[in-house]
N, C-alpha and C positions, 0 to 999 in steps of 0.2 A: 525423398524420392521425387519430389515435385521441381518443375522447371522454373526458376525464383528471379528475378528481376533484384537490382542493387538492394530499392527499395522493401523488397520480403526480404532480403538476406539483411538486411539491418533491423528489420522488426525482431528476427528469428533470433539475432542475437541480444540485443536490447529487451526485449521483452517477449519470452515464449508464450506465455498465457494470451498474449493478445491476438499475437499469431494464431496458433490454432483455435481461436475464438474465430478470426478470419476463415480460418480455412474452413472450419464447421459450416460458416455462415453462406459459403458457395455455393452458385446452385449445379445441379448433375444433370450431364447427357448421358443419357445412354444412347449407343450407335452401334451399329452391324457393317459388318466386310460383308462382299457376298459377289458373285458372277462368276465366273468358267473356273473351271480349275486351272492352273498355271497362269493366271493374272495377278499373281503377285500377292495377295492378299495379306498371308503372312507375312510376308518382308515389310509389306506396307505397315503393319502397325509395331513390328521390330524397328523400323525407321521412327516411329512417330516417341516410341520407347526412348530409344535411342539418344533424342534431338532432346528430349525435357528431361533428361535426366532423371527417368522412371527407372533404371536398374542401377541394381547396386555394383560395386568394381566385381564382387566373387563371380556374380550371373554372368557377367561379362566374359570372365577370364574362364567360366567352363562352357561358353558359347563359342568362343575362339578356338578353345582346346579340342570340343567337338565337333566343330567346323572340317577340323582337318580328316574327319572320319566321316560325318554325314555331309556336310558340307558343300555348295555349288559354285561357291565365288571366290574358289582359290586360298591366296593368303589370307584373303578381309575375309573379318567373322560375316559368317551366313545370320544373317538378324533374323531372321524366321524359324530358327533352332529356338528363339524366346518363346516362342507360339507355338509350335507343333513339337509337343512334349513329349507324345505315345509311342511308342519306340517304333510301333508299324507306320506313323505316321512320316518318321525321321528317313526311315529306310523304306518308303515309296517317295516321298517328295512331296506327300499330298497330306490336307487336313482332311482330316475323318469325322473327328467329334466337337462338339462346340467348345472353342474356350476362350473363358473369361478372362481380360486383364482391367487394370486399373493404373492410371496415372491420373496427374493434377497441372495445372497452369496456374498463376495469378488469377486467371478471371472465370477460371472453371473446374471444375471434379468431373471423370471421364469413365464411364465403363463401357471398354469395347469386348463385341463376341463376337469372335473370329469365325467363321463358319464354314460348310466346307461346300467345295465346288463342284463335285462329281455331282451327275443325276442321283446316284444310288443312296444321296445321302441328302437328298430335298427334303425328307422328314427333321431332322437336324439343324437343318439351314432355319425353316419353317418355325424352329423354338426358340430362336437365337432371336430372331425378327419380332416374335409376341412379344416383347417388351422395350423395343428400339423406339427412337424418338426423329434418330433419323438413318437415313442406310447412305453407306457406301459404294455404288457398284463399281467393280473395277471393269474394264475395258484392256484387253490388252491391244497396244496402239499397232500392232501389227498384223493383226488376226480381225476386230472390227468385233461390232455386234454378232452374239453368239447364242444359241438356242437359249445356254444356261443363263445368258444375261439377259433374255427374254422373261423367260420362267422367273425368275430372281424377281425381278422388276415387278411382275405383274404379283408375285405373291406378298411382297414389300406392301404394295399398295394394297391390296385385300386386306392386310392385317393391318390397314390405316396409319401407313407411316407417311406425314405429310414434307418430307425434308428429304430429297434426293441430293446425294455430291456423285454427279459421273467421274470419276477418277479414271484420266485414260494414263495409262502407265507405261511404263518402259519408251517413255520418251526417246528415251537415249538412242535407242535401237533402229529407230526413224530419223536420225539426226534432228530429233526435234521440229520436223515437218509441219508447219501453219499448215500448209495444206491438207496433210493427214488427217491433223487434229481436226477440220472444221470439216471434213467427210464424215466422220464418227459420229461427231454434233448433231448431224444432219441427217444419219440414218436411224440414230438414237430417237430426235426429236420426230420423225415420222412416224416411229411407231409409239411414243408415249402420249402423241396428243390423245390416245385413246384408253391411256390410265386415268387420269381427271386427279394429275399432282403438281399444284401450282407449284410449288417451291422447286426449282430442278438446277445447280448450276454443275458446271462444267470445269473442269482443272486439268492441264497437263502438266504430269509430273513424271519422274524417275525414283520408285523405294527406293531401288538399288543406291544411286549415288544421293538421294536428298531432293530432288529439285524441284523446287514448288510442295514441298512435303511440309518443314518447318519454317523455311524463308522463302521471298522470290529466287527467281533462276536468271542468272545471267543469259542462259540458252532459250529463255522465252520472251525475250524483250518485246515480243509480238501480244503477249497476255497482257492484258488488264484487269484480272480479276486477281482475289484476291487468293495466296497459299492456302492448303489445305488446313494446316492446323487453324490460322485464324477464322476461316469459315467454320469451325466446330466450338471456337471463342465465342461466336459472336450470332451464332443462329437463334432466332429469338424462337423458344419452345413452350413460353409460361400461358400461352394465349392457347394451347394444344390440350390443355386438359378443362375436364369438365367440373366447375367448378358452382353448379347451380342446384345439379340434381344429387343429392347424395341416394349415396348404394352402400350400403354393409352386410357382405354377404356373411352370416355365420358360422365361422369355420370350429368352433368349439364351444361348448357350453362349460366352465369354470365353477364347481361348486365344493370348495374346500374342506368348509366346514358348515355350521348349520346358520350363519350373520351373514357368508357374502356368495351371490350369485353373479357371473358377471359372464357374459356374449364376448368371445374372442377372435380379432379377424382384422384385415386390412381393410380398411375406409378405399374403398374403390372410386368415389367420384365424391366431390362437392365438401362441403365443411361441418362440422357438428361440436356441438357445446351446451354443457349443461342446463338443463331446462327447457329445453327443445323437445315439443312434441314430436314422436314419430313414430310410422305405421309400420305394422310386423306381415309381410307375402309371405305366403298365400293367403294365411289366416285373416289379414284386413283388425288385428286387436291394436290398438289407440297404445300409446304408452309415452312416458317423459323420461328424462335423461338424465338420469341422478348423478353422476359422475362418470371421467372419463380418467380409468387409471391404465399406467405403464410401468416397467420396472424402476422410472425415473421414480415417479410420483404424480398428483395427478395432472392433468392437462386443463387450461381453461378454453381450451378450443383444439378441435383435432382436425387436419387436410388432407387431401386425395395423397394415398401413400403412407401414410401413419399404420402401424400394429398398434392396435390400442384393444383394452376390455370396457365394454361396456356396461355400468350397470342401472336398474331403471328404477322409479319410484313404484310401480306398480310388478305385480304378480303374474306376470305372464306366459302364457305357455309359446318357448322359442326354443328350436333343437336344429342344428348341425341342416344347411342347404336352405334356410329361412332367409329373408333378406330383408335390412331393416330403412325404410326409406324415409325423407320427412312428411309429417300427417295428412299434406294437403298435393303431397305428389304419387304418382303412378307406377307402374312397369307393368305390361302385358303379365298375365296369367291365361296360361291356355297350356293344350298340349301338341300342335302343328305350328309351323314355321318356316320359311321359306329361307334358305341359306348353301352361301357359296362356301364345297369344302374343296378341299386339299385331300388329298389321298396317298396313304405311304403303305402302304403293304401291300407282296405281292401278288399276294391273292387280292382281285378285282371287287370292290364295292355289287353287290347283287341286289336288285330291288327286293323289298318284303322281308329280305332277312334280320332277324333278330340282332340287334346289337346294342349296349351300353353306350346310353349317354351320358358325360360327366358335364353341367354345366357349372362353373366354380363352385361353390362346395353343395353344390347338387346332384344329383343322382338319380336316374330312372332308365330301364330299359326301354326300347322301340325298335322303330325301322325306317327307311328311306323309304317313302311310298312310290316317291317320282324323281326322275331325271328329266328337269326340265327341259336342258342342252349342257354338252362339253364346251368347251372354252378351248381355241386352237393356242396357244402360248405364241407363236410366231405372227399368226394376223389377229389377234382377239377375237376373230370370227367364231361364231357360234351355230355346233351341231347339234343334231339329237344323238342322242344314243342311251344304250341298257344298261351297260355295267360300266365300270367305271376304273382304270388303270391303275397301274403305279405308278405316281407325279401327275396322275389329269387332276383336273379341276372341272369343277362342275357346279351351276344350280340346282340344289336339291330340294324337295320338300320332307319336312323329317317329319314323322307322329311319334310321339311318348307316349308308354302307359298311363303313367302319373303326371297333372298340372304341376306347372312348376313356372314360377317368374321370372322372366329374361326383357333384355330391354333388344332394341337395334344395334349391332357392331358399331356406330358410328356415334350413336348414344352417351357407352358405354361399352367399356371393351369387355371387362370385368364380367359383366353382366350380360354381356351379347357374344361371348365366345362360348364353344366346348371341342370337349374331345369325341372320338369315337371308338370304345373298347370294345375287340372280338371277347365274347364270353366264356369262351373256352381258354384260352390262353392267357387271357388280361395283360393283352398288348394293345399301345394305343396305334390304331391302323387307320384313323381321321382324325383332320380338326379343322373346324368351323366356324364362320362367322353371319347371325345371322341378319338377314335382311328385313324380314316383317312376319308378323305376324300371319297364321292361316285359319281356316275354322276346321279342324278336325271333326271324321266322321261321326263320332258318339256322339259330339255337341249337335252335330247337324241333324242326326238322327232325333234327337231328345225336341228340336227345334220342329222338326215335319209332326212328331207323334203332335204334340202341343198346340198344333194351327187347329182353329176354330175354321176350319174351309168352309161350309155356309156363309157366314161373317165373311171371308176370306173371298168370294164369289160375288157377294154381295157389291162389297166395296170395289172391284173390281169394275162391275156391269155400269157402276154410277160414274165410274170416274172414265169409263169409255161413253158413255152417253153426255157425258160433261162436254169433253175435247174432241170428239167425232161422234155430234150427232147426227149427221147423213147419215149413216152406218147402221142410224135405228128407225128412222123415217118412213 
């Protein structure tokens, strides 16, 4: 299913083992579609399908077959029938729910999430993005920047995706207009210099016919940059992960029989290898690293993105939302925090009210104490306000019942994201990235009872008599 060059199509036949030895050994982007609805999205990566020889002939010959019934481009199979599978989604024209595809190149392994373009389904869009490395926005070149390519954009960037491709599309439809294209450039880059996304480039293409999709275009002899697919080749992303701090959040405790205990969960940040001291949050218990096993066998070092079990020389008490970091590093314990969420339900966000926070395999109840300001998605300008919409975004400060370890979003994603579940319904209706740390009230309270104020007065009076002795004269 991969798009192969003479040289893999000789390997492939000469020697398979070595082949997929290669292919194992490539590295993965993951990437998001995303902006207005009717930008093409789906076609877009029906095309990119298409060009590498990701479907197989059957997918094809019932893409074609259905074309003539869902279908918008006449004879030529509709390539966005490969993407918008859901029968409501076939027969409105539009993506609804996220979905995943996969293809391969020579120099890379690919999972794209198609996402969908309406307002009503930002919540959607918003999950597709938690794990992207970089986003696609489309542009449709006739229509220009759009509320939803606004919103897109700035939530891309909240969830720390450093690798923008503006994809302005349906070339075709503007005769390929230089001057079009560098309007859009222009109103684009007016409003992103206020996201803070260095990586940003700019492509004019056509899904529809191919152009600047998997090759250059003979219709844009005015570009210089490079096609789409090669910029998804060639983005370098290995510099985008944190690879200093390790995070293991504990997503199951493994005890089979009464010889092996073993911590099971994805390595969230940084590396880890046996004999490695390291520290169990909240608890702060010491422990080392007796082995690191998977259904292979065991590993002599594990990376950010490995499911592995972990299991430890020592006896330690570790259960389900603990996280295991190395001995001589950190993450906030507290239960306040300051963090920009995202909002999907239509019932509005209410200050003080009760709701579930999930933060990776953590758990506690609280509330939004404050709204610091809304966030306008069209100017980034920033309001006050009380409650909070469907699709606003906003600064919030959140308090927990229970401490619980979280690092900075920027951190750690893993470790600096959550959701927010209504408790009645157990629907997720936020999610969040947090920003820093806050002193929540019981701590602050615990802190005033605790002041020695004599002492407190004392030290005060001296250190005003120090620095402004007129004052005492």
């Amino acid at each position: 299913m991969s798009h192969t060059t003479d040289t893999s199509a000789d390997l492939l036949q000469s020697d398979i083992i070595a082949y997929l030895r290669r292919h194992e050994e490539k590295d993965l982007l993951r990437f998001i579609t995303c902006g207005s609805v009717d930008d093409g999205k789906s076609t877009l990566i029906g095309r990119l399908l298409y060009d590498t020889k990701g479907i197989f002939e059957d997918q094809l010959a019932a893409v074609t077959r259905d074309s003539r019934v869902h279908g918008t481009t006449g004879d030529a199979p509709d390539l966005a029938l490969l993407v918008d599978g859901l029968q409501s989604e076939r027969e409105q024209g539009i993506t609804i729910d996220v979905a995943y595809r996969y293809f391969s190149t020579d120099r890379r392994k690919f999972i794209i999430a198609d996402t969908p373009g309406h307002e009503q389904y930002t919540r959607n869009m918003a999950t597709g993005a938690s794990t992207a490395s970089l986003a696609i926005i489309l542009i449709d070149a006739r229509y220009g920047v759009q509320v939803q390519t606004r919103r897109h954009s700035f939530i891309c960037a909240l969830l720390g995706i450093r690798h923008f491709v503006i994809a302005v599309n349906k070339m075709d439809l503007v005769e390929f207009s230089q001057q079009r294209f560098d309007q859009i450039v222009e109103d684009y880059l007016s409003f992103a210099d206020k996201l803070g996304v260095r990586d940003i480039r700019f492509v004019p293409l056509s899904a529809l016919t191919g152009d600047n999709v998997a090759r250059r275009s003979e219709h844009t002899q005015w570009y210089q940059g490079l096609p789409l697919l090669e910029i998804l080749e060639t983005v370098e992303i290995d510099r985008d992960d944190n690879l200093s701090d390790v995070r293991f959040p504990v997503q199951y405790v493994n005890r089979p029989h009464l010889d092996f205990r073993g911590y099971c969960g994805t390595l969230a940040a940084g590396t880890i290898r046996p004999g490695q001291k390291i520290k169990v949050l909240p608890s702060g218990k010491l422990a080392t690293v007796k082995a690191i096993v998977t259904w292979e066998g065991e590993l002599p070092q594990a990376t950010a993105g490995d499911a592995i079990t972990l299991t430890l020389e020592e006896e330690v008490d570790i259960s389900r939302g603990d996280i295991l970091v190395a001995a001589e590093q950190d993450a906030h314990i507290g239960r306040a925090f300051a963090a920009d969420v995202v909002w999907m339900h239509d019932q509005a966000l209410e200050l003080g009210k009760r709701y579930d926070f999930k933060l990776g395999t953590s758990f506690s109840g609280g509330r939004i104490r404050a709204i610091d300001y809304q966030v306008d998605v069209n100017t980034l300008e920033q309001h006050p306000a009380q409650q909070l919409p469907l699709n606003g975004i906003a600064r919030v400060e959140v308090e927990l019942d229970n401490p619980l370890a979280f690092d900075e979003y920027q951190r750690s994603q893993a470790t600096g994201s959550f959701v927010v579940i209504d408790r009645l319904s157990n629907v997720t209706i936020g999610a969040g990235m947090i920003r820093q740390p806050l002193v929540d009230a019981a701590h602050l309270h615990q802190e005033l009872d605790a002041t020695n104020w004599p002492a407190f007065e004392q030290d005060l009076k001296a250190l005003m008599q120090k620095h402004f002795p007129h004052w005492w004269s």
